[in-house]
C-alpha positions as CSV (number, residue, x, y, z in Angstrom):
1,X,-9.8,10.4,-12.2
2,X,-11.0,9.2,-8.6
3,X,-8.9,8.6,-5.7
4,X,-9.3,5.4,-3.7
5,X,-7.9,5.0,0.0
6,X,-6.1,1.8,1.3
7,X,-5.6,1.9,5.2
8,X,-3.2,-1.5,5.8
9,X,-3.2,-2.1,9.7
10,X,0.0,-4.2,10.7
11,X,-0.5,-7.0,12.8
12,X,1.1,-6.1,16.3
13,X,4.5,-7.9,16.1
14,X,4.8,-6.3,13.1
15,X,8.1,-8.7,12.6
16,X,6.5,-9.8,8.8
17,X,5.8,-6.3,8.0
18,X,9.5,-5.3,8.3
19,X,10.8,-8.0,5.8
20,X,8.5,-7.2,3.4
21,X,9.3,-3.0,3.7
22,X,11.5,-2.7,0.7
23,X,9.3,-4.3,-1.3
24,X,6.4,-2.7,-0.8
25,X,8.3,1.0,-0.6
26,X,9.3,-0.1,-4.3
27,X,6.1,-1.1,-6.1
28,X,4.5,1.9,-4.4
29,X,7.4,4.3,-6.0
30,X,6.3,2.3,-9.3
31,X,2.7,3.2,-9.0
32,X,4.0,6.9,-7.8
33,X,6.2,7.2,-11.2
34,X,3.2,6.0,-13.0
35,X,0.9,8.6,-11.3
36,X,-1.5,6.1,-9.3
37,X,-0.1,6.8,-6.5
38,X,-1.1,10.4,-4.8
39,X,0.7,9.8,-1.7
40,X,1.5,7.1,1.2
41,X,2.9,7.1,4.3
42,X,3.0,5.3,7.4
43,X,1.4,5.8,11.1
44,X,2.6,5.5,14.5
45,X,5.2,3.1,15.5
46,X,4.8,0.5,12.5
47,X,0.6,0.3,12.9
48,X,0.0,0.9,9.7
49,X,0.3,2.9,6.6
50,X,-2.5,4.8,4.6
51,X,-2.2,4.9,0.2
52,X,-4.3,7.3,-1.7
53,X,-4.5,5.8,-5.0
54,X,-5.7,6.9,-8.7
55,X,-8.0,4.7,-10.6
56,X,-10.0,4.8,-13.7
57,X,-12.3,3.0,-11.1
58,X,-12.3,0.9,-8.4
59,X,-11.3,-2.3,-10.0
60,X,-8.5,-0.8,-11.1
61,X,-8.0,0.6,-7.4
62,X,-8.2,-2.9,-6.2
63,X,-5.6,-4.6,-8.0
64,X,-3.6,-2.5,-7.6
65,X,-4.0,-3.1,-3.4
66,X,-4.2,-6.6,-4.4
67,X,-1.2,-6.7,-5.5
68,X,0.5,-4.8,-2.7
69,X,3.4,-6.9,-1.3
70,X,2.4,-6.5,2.0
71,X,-1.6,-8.0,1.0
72,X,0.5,-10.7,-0.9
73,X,2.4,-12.0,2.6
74,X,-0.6,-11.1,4.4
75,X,1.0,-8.5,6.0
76,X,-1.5,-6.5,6.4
């Protein structure tokens, strides 16, 4: 199946981003349990985070971003 990247840059107060955290953390460990998520993680100081994702294709792979807490309050 083929792997799709998401790089989410945070806007630089980043004060949004932080509400939304738990949120996000949780529907990616949903997509991890479900096995279409390969892995996630953040970078730097809250700049932004980078999600590895597996799709049967790639609109699959964008709903899934779509629906990504932090794209749905434009947190990223």
């Amino acid at each position: 199946m083929p792997l799709f990247t998401l790089a989410l840059r945070f806007p630089e107060t980043g004060d949004q981003s932080r509400n939304v955290r738990e949120r996000h953390r949780n529907y990616l460990a949903d997509l991890r349990d479900d096995g279409k998520v390969v892995a996630a993680g953040p970078w730097g100081r809250d700049h932004g985070a980078l999600i590895v994702y597996q799709a049967t294709d790639g609109n699959e792979a964008r709903a899934m971003m779509a629906n990504d807490p932090y794209v749905v309050r434009g947190c990223a």
